[in-house]
Each structure stands twice: as structure tokens, then as C-alpha cells.
N, C-alpha and C positions, 0 to 999 in steps of 0.2 A: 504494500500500500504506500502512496507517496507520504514525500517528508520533503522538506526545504531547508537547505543550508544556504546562509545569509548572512550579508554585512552591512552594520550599521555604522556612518561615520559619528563620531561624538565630539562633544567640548574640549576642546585644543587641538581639536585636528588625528584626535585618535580613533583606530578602526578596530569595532568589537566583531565576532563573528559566535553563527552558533546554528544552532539545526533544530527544527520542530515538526510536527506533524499540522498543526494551525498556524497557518502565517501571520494573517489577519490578529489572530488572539494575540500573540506574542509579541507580534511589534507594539500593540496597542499596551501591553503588559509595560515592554519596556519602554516608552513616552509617558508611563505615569510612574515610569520609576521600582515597578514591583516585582522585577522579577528577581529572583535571589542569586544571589554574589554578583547584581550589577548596582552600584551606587551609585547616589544622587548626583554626585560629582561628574559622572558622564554627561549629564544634561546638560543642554538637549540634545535627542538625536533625530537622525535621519533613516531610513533604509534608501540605501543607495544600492545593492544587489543582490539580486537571490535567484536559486533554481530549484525545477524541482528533481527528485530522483524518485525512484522508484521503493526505496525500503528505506529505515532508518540506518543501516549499514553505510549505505550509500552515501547520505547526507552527511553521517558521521564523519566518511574517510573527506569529505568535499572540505566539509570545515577545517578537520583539521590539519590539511593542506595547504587552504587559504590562511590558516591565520600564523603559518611559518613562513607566507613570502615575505619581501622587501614592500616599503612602500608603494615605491615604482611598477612593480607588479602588480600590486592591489590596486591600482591609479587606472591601468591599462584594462584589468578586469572591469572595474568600472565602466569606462571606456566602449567598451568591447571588443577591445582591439587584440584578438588571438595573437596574430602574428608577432606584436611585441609581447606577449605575453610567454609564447613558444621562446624568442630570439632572449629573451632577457632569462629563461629557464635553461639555455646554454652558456649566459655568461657565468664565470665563478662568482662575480658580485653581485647577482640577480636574484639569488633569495637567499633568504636565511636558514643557516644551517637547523634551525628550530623544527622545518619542515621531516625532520627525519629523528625526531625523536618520538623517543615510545612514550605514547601515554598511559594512565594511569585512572582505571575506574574504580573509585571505590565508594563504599556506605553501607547500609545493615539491611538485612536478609530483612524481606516486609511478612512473607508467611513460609512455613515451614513444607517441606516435600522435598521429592529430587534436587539434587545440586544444579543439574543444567537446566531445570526447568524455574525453580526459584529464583536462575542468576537472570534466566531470560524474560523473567517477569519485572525483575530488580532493573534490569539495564536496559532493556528494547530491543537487546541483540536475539538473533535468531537462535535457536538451541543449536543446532548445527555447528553456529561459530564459537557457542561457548565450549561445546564437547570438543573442538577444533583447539581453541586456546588450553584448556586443561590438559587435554593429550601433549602440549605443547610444553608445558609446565607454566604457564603463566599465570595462572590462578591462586589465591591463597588463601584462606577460610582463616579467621582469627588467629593470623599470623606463618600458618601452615601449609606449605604448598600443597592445594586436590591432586589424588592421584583417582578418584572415579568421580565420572560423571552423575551413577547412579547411585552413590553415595547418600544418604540422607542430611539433613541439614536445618537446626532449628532456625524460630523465626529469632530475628534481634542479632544472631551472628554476625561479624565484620567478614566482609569481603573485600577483595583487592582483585583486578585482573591490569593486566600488562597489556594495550595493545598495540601491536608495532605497527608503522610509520605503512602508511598508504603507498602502495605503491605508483610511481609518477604515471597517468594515464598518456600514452600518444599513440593519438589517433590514427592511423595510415591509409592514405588513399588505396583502394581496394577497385579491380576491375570485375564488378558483378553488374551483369545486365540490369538496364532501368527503362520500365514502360513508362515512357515520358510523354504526357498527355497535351503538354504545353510549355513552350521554353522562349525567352525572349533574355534582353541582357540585364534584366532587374529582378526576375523571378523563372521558376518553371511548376508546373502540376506533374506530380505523377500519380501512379496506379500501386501502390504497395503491396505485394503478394502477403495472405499470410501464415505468420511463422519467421516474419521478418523482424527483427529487433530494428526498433527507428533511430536509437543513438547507443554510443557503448554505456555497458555498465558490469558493475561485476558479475559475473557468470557469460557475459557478451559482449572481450575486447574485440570482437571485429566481426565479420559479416552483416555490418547492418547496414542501415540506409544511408549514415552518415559518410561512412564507410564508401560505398558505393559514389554517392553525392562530390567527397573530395576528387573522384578520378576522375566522374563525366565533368564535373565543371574545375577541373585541375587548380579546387583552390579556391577557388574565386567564391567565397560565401558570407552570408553575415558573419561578423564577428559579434553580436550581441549577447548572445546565451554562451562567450566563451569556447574553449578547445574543444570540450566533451561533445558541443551541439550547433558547431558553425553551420548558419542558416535554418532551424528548426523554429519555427512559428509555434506550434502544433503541434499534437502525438494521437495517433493511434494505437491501440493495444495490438501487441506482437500478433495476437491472433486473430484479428480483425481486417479484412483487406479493405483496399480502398484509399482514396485520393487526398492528399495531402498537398499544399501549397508550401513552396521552399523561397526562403530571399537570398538573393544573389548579392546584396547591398544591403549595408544598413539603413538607409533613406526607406526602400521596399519592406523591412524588416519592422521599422516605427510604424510605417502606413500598416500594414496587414495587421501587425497587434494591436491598432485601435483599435479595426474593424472588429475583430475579436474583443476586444474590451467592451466597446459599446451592441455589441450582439449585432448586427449588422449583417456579419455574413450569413450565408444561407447554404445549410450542410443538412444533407436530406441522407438516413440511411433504410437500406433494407436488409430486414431482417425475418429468420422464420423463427414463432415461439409456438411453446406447447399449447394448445386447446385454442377454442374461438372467444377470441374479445367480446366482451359484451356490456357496454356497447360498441359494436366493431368501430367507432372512433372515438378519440376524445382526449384528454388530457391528462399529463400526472407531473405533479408541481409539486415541492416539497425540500428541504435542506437537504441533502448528502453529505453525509461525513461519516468516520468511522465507528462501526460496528459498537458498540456495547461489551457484544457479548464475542465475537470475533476479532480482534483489532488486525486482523489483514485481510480483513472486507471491508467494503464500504456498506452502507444503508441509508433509509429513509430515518432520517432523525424527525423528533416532535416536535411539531409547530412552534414551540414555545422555547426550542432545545437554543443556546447561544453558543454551539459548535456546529460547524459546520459551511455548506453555501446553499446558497436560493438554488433550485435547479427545474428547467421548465420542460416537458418533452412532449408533442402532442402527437398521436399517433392514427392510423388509418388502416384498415384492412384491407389489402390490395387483392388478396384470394386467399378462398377459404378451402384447407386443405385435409388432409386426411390426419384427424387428431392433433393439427396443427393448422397454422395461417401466415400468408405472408404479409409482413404490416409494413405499411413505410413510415418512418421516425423524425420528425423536424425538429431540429431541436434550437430552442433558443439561447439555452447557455449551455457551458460546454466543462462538464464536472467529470473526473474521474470517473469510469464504467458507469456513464450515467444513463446509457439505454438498455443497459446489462441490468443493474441497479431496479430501474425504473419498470420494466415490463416483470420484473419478478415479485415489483412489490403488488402487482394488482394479480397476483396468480399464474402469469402466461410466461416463463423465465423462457430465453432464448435457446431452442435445440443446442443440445454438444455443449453447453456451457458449464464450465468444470467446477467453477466456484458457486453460479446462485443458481446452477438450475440442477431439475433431476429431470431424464427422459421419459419420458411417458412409458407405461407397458407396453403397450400396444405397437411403440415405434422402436423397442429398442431392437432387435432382430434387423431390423434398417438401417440403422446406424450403424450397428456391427458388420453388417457387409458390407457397406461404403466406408468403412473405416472412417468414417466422420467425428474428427475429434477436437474440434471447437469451437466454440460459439460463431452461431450462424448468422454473422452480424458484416454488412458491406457498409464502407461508406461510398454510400453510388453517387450524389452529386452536393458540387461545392460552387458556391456563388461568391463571387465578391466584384469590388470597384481596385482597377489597378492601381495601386499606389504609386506612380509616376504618372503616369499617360491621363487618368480618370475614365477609360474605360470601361462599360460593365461585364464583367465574364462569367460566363456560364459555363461547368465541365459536366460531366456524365462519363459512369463507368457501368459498365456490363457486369452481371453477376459474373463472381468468378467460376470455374467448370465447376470446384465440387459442390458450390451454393447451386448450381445447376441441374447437376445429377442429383442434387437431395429432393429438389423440388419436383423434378421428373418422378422421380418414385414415389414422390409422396402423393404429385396428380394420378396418378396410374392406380395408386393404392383406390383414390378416392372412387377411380370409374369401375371396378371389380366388383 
């Protein structure tokens, strides 16, 4: 589930950094001052930049990478100038050697059970890496280095883990085919297959789109969102296909994020979910934010919940199919699996979707022999105004084959 690693410039010219899962809450935390071990002496600040990642891991290693450059470095990230950001990451006096030291988690055990599983509740890291760091020896239980994971472990104990220094991400341009839907010298559209990752991250230094992106355009990309994601506007989920806008320029890069900012663009997708809507159109509005009871889902939080975002989707039954429907999805803001999210909260979760849906009985023998194993979700068309020219542009993309072949069996089911 995403998380943002960010920096805030402060009083005397000093730059703090740090990673959440609510942006929103936190900046607003630290402008009144409340968040803890940041002092009133900072004030006031600013947020001058953030991203986001994918998991807490993520954000973690982002931070504390950024907060080991040089000034100059931080200045250019600001900026979004990659290029000096890459060029001053090979000078010896480009960052500081801070950047490669180990840090240091520690505080008390909040409730008692497994060792990896209490550390991974204590800390946000994933059990995985904490059984990874203890195998490691970097772990220490009130004073003691863990030698099991599945160790037991009361609530109130000190812990300590070690984590070493992130390793420096670069990026490499990558010669992977790209269905390129539209390309001029400020922007292009493409068609994303899915199973694509759209920038690196840990578990995907390369074959992604960014990837791809430095070879077709040798380079030539925004530097806005930084090395990780020169020219990314936008994300689609890895397993999600479908059209994406990319900026070639930072001038196209500001224009397209407004549009995005003020809801403007016009991004239609289709999708096939379990059973028939009723009423086969209508709308589902509501904050998204994370889970309660899952924190690597997202959900429909309550009207009244002060976590979360506004998320708007209205929806349309295009054909009604055998135990299932194809619906087409507009969506006016644009939230974390928010069609994934949203068709699940009203009962109809998306075919092949691993995390909110279950397949129907009736359809799972069809799935299994289409090998169909992910959310059956396109993004078929994306609208906007060119941010250079003022153009209006219109794209469209075709279901991809195996959104095709599912549909086919599933109308064939229907006429039997």
C-alpha cells in the first residue's frame, strides 16, 4: 500500500525529511508543530517534495537516502533536475557520506506474540524483512541479539534493529518494446501491457516502463518526480493494462499534473466484475484510505473518518454477462485501486482480483482454463488538453487479448 517520503524546508534554511502513509495529515501535523521529535524551532515550514512508493519499505529507504545528500543535491531534487542530481551522485563532494550509514530502529514491543510478527507491527516493516534482518543478526530484544524469528516475545520489551544503508537506485535505459499511442516532442501516450511495473522499486530494478521510457526517448524526460520516475505523471497498477500519459518536459509535466489536480482529465476504464449491478449504473463516492483491519488494502473509510481522500467513480453497465458484467468506470479522482476498491464495496469486486475480490463458483473453472490471473481492469480511454499547444486529445485503447478471450467465454457461456 502506498506511503510518501518527503521534505520539508524549515526556519534557517534547514531541510527535514521523513515518510508516512497520510501526506495530507502529516504535513498539516507538522505546521502546527505536533509531531514528535520535531520542534517548534523549525517553524515555519514548507513541503517542498514528496513521492509516493509503493510500501513503507520503500519510502523508508527514499528518506533515508535523501536526508544523507548535500545541500546541493537536495536543491536539484527540489528542482527536478535528475540529471544534476545523477552528475553530483558521481562527484566525491556530492553527498554526504551520512547517506551510507546504518540506521537504527528502536522502542518497546506494543503487544506480545511472534518476534517477526510483533517487530512488524512495532515498525511497518514487512515480516519478511524483519525475519531477513534477524537471520542477519541485526536484531536485538533487550539488549540480546534474536536468533528466531518464531521466538516468543512479551509486550513492553526493548527492541533494537540495524538497518543498512539503501542501496543507491540507477535507473538504466532498457530496450523493451512500447505501444506508443501518441508521441510528439512534449509528451507521448502509451498502451501498458499488464504485469508491467511502471517505475523501479524494490523487488522491480528494471523491466519497467521507466525503464523502457529512458531508451525510446534516450533520456529526454521530466525530471520532476526525480531519478526513480523521470516523466511519470500517473500510475497504473502493475496489473492493470492500459494508457498512461508521459512528459517529455517539465513545462508538459506542470501542465498535465494540474489537469490531474483539478480533475479535468477524462480517464474512462473497463472493467468485468462479479454478478449484475443493480442498478446497472450509478455512482460510489466515499474517502479511500487504508484498511482498519488490513493495512495493505485500501477501503471505503466512514463519512465522518478524517483519514483518508474524497474518491468519486461512476459506473455503467456496458453488457451483461454470464455471472458477471462489463461496466465502464469514469472516474473523477484518481485514488489508489480506486475502481478495484470501489466496485467491491457495492458487492461486484473485479474478476481475477487477488486482493478485494473472490470469483464466483460458477466462473471459477473459466478462469482456470484461461489462466486468468488479474484483475480484469483496462484503462481504455484518457482525455486531456495538451499542455503546450492547448489542444484537446482524445486516446482509446482496445481491450487487451486476454480481457478478450474472458469476455468471449463468458458471452458464449451466456448463449448455452
Amino acid at each position: 500500500m502506498p506511503f510518501w517520503a518527503y521534505m520539508l524546508h524549515c526556519r534557517g534554511g534547514a531541510y527535514y525529511t521523513g515518510h508516512t502513509d497520510d501526506l495530507e495529515t502529516r504535513v498539516a501535523q507538522h505546521v502546527r508543530g505536533s509531531v514528535t521529535g520535531f520542534t517548534s524551532d523549525k517553524l515555519p515550514v514548507e513541503l517542498v517534495w514528496s513521492q509516493e512508493f509503493a510500501d513503507r519499505e520503500e519510502a523508508l529507504a527514499a528518506e533515508r537516502q535523501i536526508k544523507g545528500w548535500s545541500r546541493a543535491k537536495k536543491m536539484a531534487l527540489i528542482r527536478g533536475d535528475w540529471g544534476a542530481i545523477s552528475a553530483l551522485g558521481r562527484k566525491k563532494d556530492g553527498a554526504s557520506t551520512s547517506s551510507a550509514r546504518t540506521e537504527i530502529l528502536s522502542g518497546v514491543i506494543g503487544s506480545p506474540g511472534r518476534l517477526d510478527k510483533a517487530l512488524a507491527d512495532a515498525t511497518g516493516l514487512s515480516r519478511e524483512r524483519v525475519k531477513g534482518l534477524i537471520a542477519d543478526g541485526a536484531v536485538e530484544i533487550g539488549g540480546k541479539t534474536a536468533r528466531s524469528a518464531s521466538a516468543k516475545i512479551a509486550a513492553g520489551d526493548d527492541y533494537s534493529l540495524a538497518l543498512p544503508p539503501p542501496e543507491p537506485l540507477e535507473t538504466v535505459a532498457q530496450d523493451i518494446p512500447l505501444d506508443v499511442v501518441f508521441e510528439d516532442a512534449h509528451l507521448l501516450v502509451v498502451n501498458k501491457p499488464a504485469g508491467m511495473v511502471v517505475h523501479p522499486a524494490a523487488g522491480n530494478p528494471d523491466g519497467t516502463l521507466v525503464n523502457a521510457l529512458l531508451h525510446h526517448c534516450a533520456g529526454q524526460l521530466s525530471g520532476i518526480n526525480g531519478v526513480a520516475r523521470p516523466g511519470i505523471v500517473h500510475r497504473i497498477d502493475k496489473d492493470t493494462s492500459g494508457l498512461l500519459v508521459v512528459a517529455k518536459s517539465d513545462a508538459a509535466h506542470e501542465g498535465l499534473a494540474k489537469q490531474f489536480a483539478d480533475h479535468s482529465i477524462t480517464r474512462r476504464y473497463l472493467a468485468v466484475c462479479a454478478g449484475h449491478p443493480n442498478p446497472p449504473s450509478g455512482t460510489v463516492s466515499g474517502r479511500i484510505g487504508r484498511s482498519d483491519r488490513d493495512r495493505k488494502k485500501m477501503a471505503v473509510l466512514p463519512d465522518d473518518s478524517i483519514r483518508g481522500k474524497h474518491a468519486v467513480t461512476h459506473y455503467e453497465t456496458v453488457r451483461r454477462l454470464n455471472h458477471a458484467a462489463l461496466i465502464e468506470c469514469r472516474l473523477e479522482t484518481g485514488r489508489t485501486h480506486q475502481v478495484r476498491v470501489h466496485c467491491a464495496s457495492i458487492g461486484h469486486a473485479l474478476l481475477g482480483d487477488p486482493v478485494y475480490g473472490r470469483t464466483p463458483k460458477p466462473l471459477r473453472a473459466t478462469l482456470e482454463s484461461l489462466d486468468f490471473q488479474r484483475q480484469a481492469l483496462h484503462a481504455a480511454r484518457l482525455g486531456f488538453i495538451h499542455p503546450i499547444s492547448g489542444e484537446s486529445l482524445d486516446f482509446c485503447a482496445e481491450l487487451p487479448p486476454d480481457m478478450s478471450e474472458l469476455m468471449r467465454e463468458l458471452i458464449d457461456e451466456t448463449a448455452r
